[in-house]
C-alpha positions as CSV (number, residue, x, y, z in Angstrom):
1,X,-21.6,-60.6,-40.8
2,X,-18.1,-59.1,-41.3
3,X,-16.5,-57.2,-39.2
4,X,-16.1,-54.5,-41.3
5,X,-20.0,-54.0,-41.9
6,X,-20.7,-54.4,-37.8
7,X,-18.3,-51.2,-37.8
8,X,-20.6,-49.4,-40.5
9,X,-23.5,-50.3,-38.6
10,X,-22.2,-49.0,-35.4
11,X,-21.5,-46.0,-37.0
12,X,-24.9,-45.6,-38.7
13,X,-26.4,-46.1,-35.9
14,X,-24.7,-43.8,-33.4
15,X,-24.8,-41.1,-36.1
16,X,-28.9,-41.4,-36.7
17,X,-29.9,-42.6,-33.5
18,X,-27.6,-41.0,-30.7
19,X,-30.4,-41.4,-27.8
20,X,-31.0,-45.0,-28.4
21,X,-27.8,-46.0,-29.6
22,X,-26.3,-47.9,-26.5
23,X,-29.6,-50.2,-26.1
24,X,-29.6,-51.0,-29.9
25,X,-25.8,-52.2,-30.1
26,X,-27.1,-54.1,-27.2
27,X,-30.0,-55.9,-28.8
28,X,-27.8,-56.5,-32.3
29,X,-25.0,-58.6,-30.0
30,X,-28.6,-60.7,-28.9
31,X,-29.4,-61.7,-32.2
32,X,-27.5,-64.5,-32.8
33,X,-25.4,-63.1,-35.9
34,X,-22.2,-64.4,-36.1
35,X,-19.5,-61.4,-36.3
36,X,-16.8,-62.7,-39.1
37,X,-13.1,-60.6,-38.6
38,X,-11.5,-59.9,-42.2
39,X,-9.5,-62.5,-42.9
40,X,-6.5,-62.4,-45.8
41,X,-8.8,-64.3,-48.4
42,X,-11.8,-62.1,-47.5
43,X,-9.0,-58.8,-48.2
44,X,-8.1,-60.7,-51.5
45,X,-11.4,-61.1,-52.3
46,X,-12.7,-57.5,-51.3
47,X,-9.9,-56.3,-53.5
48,X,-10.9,-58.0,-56.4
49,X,-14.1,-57.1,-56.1
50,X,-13.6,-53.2,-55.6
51,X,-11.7,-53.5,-58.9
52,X,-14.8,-55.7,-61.0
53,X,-17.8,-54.0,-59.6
54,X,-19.7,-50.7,-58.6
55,X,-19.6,-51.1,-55.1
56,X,-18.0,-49.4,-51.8
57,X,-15.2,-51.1,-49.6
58,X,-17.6,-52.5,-46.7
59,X,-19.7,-54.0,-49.3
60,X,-16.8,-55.5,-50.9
61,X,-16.3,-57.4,-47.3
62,X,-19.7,-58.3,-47.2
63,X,-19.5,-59.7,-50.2
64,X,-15.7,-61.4,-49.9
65,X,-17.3,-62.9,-46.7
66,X,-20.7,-64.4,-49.1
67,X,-18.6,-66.1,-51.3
68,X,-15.7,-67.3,-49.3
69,X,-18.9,-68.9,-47.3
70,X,-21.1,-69.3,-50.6
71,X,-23.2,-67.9,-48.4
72,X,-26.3,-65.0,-49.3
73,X,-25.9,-61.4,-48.6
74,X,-29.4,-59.8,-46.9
75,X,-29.2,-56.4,-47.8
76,X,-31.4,-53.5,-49.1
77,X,-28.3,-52.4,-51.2
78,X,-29.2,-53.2,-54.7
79,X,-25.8,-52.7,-55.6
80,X,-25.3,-56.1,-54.9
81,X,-27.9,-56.6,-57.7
82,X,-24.5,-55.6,-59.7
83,X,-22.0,-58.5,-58.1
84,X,-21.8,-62.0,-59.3
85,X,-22.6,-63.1,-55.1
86,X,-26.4,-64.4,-54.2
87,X,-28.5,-61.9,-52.9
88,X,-31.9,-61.6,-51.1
89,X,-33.5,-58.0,-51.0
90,X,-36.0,-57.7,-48.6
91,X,-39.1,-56.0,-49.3
C-alpha cells in the first residue's frame, strides 16, 4: 500500500471512528501490508494518470504503485473500474 493511501486511511479513520482510532492504527501496522513511500516513478505515474482518468490524487498513487509493481489494486472504489490497472472489488 502507498504511502499516500495509509495517510487517507488514517484520516478516515480518526474522522469516523475517534474512540477506537488508536487501537485500529494499531491492528493495521499488524497486518503484514507493506507501506510503499511515493517514489519519483510512482509521482510520474500518478500524474499521468490524474490527467487520463476520472480519479482523485490518492487513487492515482494507488494505482502508480499497481502498475509500477504490476501488481492488483483491492478496493471498493469502482473508479478503478475506469483505469487501465487490475482490479479486484470485493463483494
Amino acid at each position: 500500500m502507498s504511502t499516500v493511501n495509509l495517510s487517507e486511511l488514517l484520516i478516515k479513520l480518526y474522522d469516523k471512528q475517534p474512540h477506537d482510532a488508536a487501537l485500529l492504527e494499531k491492528d493495521i501496522f499488524l497486518l503484514g501490508i507493506r507501506f510503499v513511500p511515493p517514489t519519483e516513478e510512482h509521482a510520474k505515474i500518478a500524474a499521468q494518470a490524474r490527467l487520463r482518468f476520472p480519479i482523485n490524487l490518492g487513487d492515482c498513487f494507488a494505482y502508480a504503485l499497481a502498475i509500477a509493481e504490476d501488481d492488483t489494486i483491492i478496493s471498493i472504489d469502482k473508479d478503478f473500474l475506469k483505469t487501465d490497472a487490475k482490479i479486484s472489488v470485493p463483494k
